[in-house]
C-alpha positions in Angstrom: 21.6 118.1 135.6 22.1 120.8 132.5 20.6 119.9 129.2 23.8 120.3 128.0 25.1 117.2 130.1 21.8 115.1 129.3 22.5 115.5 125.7 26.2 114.0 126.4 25.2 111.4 128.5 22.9 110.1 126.0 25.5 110.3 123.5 27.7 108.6 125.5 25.1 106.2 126.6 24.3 105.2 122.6 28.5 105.3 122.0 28.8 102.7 124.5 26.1 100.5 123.7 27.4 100.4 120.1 31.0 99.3 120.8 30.0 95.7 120.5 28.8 96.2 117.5 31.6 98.1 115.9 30.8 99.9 112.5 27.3 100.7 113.0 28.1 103.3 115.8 26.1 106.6 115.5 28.8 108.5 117.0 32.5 108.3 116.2 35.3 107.6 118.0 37.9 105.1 119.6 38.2 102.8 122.4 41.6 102.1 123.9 42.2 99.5 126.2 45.1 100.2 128.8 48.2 98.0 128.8 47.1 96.2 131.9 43.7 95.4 130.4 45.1 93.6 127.5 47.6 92.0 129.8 44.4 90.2 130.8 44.2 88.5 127.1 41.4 88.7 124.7 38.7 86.9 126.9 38.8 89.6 129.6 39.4 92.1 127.2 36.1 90.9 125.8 34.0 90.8 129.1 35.3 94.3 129.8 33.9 95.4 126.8 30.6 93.9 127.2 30.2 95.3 130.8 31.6 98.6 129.6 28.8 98.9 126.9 25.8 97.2 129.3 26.7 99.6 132.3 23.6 101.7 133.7 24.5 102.6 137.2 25.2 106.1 137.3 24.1 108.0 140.6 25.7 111.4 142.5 28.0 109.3 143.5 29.8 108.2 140.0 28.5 111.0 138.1 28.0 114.3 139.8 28.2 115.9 136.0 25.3 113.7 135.1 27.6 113.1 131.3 27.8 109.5 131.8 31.8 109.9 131.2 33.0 107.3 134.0 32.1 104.8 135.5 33.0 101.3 137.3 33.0 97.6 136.3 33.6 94.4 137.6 35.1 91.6 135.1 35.8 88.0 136.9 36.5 90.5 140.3 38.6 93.0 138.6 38.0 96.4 139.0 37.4 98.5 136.1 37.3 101.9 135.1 36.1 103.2 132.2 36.4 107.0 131.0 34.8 108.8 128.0 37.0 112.4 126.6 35.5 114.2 123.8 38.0 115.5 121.0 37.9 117.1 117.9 37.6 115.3 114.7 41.6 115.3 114.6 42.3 114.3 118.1 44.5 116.9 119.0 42.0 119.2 121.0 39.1 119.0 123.3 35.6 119.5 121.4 34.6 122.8 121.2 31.0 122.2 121.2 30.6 118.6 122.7 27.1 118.5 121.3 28.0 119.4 117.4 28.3 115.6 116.6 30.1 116.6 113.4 33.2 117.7 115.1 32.8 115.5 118.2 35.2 112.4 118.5 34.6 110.5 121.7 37.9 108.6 123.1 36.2 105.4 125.9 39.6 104.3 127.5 38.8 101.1 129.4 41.7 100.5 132.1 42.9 99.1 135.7 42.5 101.3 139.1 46.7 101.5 139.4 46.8 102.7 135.8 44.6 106.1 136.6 
């Protein structure tokens, strides 16, 4: 793994964590939840969340980048995915310099298998 991507993946490690505890995040960003997530209601919406920001299992497997940008939950036997992007501080672009937290935005889009 670069030191590049172990400087995301901790960033995306701590953004994760925080989402629980929105408004005291160190990082910026969003989290969207796909239309067949909230289908689910609020509850699952909620346990999605949770599992999201607890998850730790990366290996080769789920993270040959070594960013910690994906990954795979299980909410009351529902497959979930979860994906990280990093933006600009308007949205519109990729980050130019993923690792200049001023101008990074990360995007965690929490969503379905059939939805990918």
């Amino acid at each position: 793994m670069s030191i590049q991507a172990a400087a995301i993946a901790e960033a995306n490690d701590a953004f994760r964590a925080a989402i629980p505890f929105q408004g005291h995040q160190t990082y910026e960003g969003q989290v969207i939840f796909s239309g067949g997530v909230e289908e689910k209601g609020m509850l699952f919406v909620s346990l999605a969340t949770k599992e999201v920001a607890e998850f730790t299992d990366f290996s080769q497997l789920n993270d040959p980048s070594g960013d910690h940008s994906f990954g795979v939950v299980h909410v009351n036997e529902t497959e979930v995915f979860w994906a990280i992007s990093l933006y600009n501080k308007t949205y519109d672009a990729a980050a130019d310099d993923p690792l200049d937290d001023d101008d990074t935005r990360r995007v965690l889009t929490i969503y379905l298998p059939h939805e990918h």
